[in-house]
C-alpha positions as CSV (number, residue, x, y, z in Angstrom):
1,X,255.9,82.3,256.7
2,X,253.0,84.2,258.6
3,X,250.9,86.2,256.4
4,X,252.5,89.1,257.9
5,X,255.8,88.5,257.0
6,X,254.8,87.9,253.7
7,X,252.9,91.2,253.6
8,X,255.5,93.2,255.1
9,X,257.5,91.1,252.5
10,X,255.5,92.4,249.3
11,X,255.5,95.8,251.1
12,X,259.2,96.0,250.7
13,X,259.7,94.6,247.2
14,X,257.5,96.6,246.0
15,X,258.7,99.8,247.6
16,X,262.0,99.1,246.2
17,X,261.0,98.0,242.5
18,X,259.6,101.8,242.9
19,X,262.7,103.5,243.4
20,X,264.5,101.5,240.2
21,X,264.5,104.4,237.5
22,X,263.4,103.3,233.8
23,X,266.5,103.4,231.8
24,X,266.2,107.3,230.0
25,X,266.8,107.8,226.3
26,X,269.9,110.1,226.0
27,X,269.7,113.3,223.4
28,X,272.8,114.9,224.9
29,X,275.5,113.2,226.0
30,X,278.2,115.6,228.1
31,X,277.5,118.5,226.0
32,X,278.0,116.2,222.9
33,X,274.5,115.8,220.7
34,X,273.5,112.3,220.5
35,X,270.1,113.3,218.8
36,X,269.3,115.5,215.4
37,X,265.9,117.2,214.5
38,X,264.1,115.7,211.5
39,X,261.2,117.5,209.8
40,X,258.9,117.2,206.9
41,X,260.6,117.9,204.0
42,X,258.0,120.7,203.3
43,X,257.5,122.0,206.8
44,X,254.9,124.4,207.6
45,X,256.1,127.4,209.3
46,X,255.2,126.9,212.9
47,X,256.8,123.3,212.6
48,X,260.2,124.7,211.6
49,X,259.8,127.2,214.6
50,X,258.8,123.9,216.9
51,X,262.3,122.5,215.7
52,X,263.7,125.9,216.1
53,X,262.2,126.6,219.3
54,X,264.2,122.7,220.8
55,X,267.0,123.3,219.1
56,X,267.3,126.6,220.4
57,X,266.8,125.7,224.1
58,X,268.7,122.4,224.3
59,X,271.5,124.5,223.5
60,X,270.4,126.8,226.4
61,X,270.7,123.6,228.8
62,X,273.6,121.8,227.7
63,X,275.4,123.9,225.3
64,X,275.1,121.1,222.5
65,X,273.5,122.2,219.5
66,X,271.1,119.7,217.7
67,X,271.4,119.5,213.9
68,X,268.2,119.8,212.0
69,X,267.6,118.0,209.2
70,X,264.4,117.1,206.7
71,X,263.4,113.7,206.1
72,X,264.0,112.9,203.0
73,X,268.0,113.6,204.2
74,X,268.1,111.6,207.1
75,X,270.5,111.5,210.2
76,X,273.2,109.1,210.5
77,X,274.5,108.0,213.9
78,X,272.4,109.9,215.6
79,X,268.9,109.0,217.3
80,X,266.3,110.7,214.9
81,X,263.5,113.3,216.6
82,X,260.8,113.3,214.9
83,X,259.3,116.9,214.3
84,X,255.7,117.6,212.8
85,X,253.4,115.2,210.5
86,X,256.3,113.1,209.2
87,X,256.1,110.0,206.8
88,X,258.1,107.8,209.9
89,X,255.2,109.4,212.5
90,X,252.2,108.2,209.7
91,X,254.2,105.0,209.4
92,X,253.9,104.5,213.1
93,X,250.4,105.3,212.7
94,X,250.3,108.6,214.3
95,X,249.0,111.3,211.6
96,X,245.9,113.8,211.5
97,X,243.3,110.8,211.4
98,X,244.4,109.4,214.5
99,X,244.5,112.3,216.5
100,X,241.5,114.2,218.6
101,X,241.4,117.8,217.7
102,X,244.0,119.8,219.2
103,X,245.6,116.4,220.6
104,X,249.7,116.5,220.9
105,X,251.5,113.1,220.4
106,X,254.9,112.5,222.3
107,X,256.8,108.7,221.8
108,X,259.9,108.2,223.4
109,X,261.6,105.1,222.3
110,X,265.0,103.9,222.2
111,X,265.3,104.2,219.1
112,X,263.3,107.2,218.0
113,X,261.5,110.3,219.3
114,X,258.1,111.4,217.8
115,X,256.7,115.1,218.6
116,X,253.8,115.6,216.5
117,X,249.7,117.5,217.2
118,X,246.6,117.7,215.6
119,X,246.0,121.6,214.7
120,X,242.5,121.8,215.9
121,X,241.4,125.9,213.8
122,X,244.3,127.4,214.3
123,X,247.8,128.1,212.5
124,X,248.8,124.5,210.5
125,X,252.1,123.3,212.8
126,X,250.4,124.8,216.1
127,X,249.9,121.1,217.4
128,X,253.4,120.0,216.7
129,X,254.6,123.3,218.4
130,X,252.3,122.8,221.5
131,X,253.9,119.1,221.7
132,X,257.2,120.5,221.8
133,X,256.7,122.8,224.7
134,X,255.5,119.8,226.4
135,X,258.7,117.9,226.0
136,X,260.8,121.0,227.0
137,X,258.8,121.5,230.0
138,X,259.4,117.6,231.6
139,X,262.6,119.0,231.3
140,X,261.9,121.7,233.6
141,X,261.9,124.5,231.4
142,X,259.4,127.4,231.9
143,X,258.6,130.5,230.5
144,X,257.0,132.7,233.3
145,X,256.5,135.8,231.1
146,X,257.5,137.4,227.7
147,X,261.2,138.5,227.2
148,X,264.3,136.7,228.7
149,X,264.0,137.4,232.0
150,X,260.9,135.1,232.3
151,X,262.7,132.1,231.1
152,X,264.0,128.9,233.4
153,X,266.3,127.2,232.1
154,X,267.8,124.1,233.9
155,X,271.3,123.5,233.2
156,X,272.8,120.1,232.5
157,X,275.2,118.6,230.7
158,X,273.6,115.1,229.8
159,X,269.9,115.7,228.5
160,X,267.9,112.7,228.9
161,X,264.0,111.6,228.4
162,X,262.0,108.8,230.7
163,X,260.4,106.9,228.0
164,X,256.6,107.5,227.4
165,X,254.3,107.2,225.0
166,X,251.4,110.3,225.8
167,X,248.5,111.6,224.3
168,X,246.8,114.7,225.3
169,X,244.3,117.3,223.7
170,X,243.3,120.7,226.1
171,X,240.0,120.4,228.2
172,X,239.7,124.2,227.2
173,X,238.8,124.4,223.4
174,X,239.8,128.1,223.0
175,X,242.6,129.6,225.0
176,X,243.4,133.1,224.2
177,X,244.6,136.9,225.5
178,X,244.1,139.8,223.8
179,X,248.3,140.5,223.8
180,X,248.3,143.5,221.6
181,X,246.0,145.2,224.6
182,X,247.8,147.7,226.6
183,X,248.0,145.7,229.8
184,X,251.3,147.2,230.4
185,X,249.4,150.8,231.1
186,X,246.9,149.4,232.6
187,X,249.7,147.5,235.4
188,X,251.4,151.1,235.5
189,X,248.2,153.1,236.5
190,X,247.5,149.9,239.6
191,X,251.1,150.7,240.9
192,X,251.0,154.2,240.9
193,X,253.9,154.6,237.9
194,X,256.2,152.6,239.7
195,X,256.8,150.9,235.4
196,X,257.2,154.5,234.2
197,X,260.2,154.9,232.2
198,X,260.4,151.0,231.1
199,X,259.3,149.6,227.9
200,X,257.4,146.1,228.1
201,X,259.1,143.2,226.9
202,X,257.9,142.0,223.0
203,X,255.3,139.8,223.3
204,X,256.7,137.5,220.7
205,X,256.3,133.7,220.5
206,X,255.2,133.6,224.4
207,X,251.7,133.5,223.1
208,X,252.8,130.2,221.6
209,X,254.9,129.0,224.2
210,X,251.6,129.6,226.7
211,X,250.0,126.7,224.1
212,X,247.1,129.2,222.8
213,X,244.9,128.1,220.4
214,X,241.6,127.1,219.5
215,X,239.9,123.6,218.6
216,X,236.5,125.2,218.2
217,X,235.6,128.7,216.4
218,X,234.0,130.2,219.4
219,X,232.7,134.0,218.6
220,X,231.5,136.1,221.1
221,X,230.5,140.3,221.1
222,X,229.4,142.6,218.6
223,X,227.5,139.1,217.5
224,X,225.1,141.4,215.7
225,X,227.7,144.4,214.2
226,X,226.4,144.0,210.6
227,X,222.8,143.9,210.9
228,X,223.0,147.8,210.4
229,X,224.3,147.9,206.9
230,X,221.9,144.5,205.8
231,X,218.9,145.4,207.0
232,X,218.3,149.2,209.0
233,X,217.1,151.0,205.8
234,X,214.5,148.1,204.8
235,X,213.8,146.8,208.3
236,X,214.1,149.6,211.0
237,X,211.4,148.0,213.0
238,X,214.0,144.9,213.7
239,X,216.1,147.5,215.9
240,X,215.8,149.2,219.2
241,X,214.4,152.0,219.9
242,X,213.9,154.7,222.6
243,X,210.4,155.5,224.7
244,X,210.5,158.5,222.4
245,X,210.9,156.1,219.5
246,X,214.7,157.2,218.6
247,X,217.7,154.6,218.3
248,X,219.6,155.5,221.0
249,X,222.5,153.2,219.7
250,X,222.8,155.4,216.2
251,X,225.9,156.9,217.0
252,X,227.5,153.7,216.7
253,X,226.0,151.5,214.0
254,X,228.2,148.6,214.3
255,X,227.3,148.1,217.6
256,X,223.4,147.9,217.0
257,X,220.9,147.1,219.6
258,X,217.7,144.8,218.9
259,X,214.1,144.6,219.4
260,X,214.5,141.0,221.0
261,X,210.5,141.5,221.0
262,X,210.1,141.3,217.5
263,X,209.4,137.6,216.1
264,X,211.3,138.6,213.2
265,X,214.4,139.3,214.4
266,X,214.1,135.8,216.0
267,X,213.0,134.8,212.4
268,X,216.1,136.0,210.8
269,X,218.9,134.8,213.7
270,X,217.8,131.4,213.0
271,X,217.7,131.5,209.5
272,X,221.5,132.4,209.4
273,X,222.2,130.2,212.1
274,X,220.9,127.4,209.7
275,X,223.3,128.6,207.0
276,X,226.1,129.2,209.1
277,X,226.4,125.7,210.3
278,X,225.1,124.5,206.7
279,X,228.3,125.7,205.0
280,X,230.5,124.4,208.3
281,X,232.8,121.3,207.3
282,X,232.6,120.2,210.8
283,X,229.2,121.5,212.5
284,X,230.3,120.3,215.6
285,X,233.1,122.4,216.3
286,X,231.5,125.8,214.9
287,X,229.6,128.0,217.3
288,X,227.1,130.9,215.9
289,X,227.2,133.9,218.3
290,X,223.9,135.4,219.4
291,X,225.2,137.7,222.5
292,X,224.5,141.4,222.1
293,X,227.0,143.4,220.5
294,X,229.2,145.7,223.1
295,X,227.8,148.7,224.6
296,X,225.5,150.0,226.9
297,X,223.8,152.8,224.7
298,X,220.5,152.5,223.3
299,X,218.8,149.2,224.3
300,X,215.1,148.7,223.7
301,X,212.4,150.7,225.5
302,X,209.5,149.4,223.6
303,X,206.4,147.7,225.7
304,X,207.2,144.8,224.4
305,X,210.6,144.4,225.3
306,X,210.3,146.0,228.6
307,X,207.8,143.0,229.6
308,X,210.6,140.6,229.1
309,X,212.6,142.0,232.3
310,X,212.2,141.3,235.5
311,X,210.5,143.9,237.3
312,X,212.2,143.1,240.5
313,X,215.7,143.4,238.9
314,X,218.6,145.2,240.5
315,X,218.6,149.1,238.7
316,X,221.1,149.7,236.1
317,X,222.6,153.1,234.6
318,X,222.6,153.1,230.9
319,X,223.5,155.7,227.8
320,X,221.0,156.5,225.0
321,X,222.1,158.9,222.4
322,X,219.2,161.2,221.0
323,X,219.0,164.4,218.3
324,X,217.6,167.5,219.4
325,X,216.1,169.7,217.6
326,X,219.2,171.0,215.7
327,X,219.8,167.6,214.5
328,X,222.8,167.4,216.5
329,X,224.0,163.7,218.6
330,X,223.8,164.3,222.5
331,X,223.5,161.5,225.0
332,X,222.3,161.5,228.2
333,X,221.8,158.4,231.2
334,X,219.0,156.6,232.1
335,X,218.0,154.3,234.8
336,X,216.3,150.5,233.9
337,X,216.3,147.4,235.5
338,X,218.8,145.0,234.5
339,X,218.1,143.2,231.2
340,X,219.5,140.2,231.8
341,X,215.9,137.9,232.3
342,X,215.6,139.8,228.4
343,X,218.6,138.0,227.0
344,X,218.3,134.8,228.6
345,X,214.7,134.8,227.1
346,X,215.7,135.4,223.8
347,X,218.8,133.0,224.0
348,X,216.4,130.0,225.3
């Protein structure tokens, strides 16, 4: 045989070993279950709501509706899926310890069906959840926004699952929105009232369902919001002031401004960043927040501070608020260069 036969040969064999499916692991059999739930016996919350949450939409695409059960109990006949940090998932060596922070666990076997995760910071059972949505979404389920009318939902009879074994833990170590925000008005005002009269869907579980969650603490704004109460009355020089020597931030103490000039203040954010990540049980997944808290009013005017800008910096309009001679708040604008080359030099 010429070698080009034989490639041409190989070609072909292989081509057609690619189009042989794996034989699937059936959990619904014509609208019949052929699968039950199992949990921990003691099941955190946001496991039973990961069972809840399959049983729930397997019924949706088949019209079969899964049994759940806990461990201890068993199911008979029926091929077990494994929910949350069960004894059977430890004894297959999948718990806690073997898993990355924030990392979901799927097995598919013949005989058995593992969904398990590792909670990373947030809400015990979130892992277990977030491996759960996985499994529903090879099955071509999506949720595109909150409320019903977001929801895809395939339809079919016979439910089955390719056999895998799959690891995975988010490249993004916090994933959050600020849901309770009033988007919805914000949406309205962009196309001219064209929502006005319709209430916005509950938000929900679709949160969950969008796998939020954190495997880090990471803190950001207001980083400095109590340094008013701890230390303005013995240490006023630590704060910002005015060229006519006011804090222009004053009508909002929890959003203090700093005199980044001052070694002290650079004395004290270390010395509590040192016992922050003293008292963290995992130092490497903490983060200490040094950005300035929120707000535009009142930054530092002082010589000092004022050298750590860049001269040539694009001009900026910021608020000061000031007391005039009645004693009473006003504020008023002024113009400054941008004070970004101030924060970087602080942060570095």
């Amino acid at each position: 045989m010429s070698a080009t036969r034989l490639h041409i040969l190989i070609v072909l064999v292989v081509s057609c070993l690619g189009l042989v499916p794996s034989r699937a692991v059936t959990i619904v059999k014509e609208a019949e279950p052929a699968a039950a739930f199992v949990v921990p016996d003691h099941a955190a919350p946001k496991v039973k709501a990961a069972a809840e949450l399959m049983r729930e939409t397997i019924r949706k695409i088949s019209g079969a509706d899964l049994a759940v059960a806990p461990e201890s109990q068993g199911v008979a006949s029926l091929l077990p899926i494994y929910i949350g940090p069960t004894k059977f998932a430890r004894e297959k060596g999948i718990d806690m310890q073997s898993l990355r922070s924030e990392q979901i666990a799927l097995v598919v076997s013949d005989n058995y069906i593992i969904l398990t995760g590792h909670d990373g910071i947030s809400e015990p059972g979130t892992g277990t959840f977030n491996a759960a949505v996985e499994l529903l979404q090879r099955l071509g389920v999506r949720w595109l926004w909150p409320g019903e009318s977001g929801e895809v939902i395939p339809h079919l009879p016979t439910v089955e699952l390719a056999r895998l074994d799959y690891r995975y833990a988010p490249v993004l170590q916090k994933r959050a929105m600020r849901l309770g925000q009033p988007g919805w008005e914000v949406a309205e005002r962009l196309v001219k009232n064209k929502f006005e009269g319709i209430k916005p869907p509950p938000m929900g579980d679709w949160g969950d369902k969008m796998r939020l969650g954190s495997g880090r603490e990471i803190r950001g704004g207001h980083s400095f919001g109590d340094w008013y109460k701890k230390y303005f009355k013995t240490k006023p020089d630590l704060f910002a002031r005015g060229e006519d020597g006011q804090f222009g931030w004053i009508r909002t103490p929890d959003r203090s401004k700093l005199c980044y000039s001052n070694p002290e203040v650079l004395e004290l954010v270390v010395a509590e960043a040192r016992e922050y990540y003293g008292t963290q049980t995992n130092p490497e997944l903490a983060c200490f927040p040094i950005g300035p808290t929120d707000g535009s009013a009142g930054w530092c005017m002082c010589p000092k501070c004022k050298a750590m800008d860049n001269p040539n910096g694009p001009m900026v309009t910021s608020n000061v608020h000031y007391r005039d001679e009645q004693g009473n708040i006003r504020s008023r604008s002024i113009r400054h260069v941008a004070l970004t080359d101030r924060h970087a030099k602080f942060w570095n």
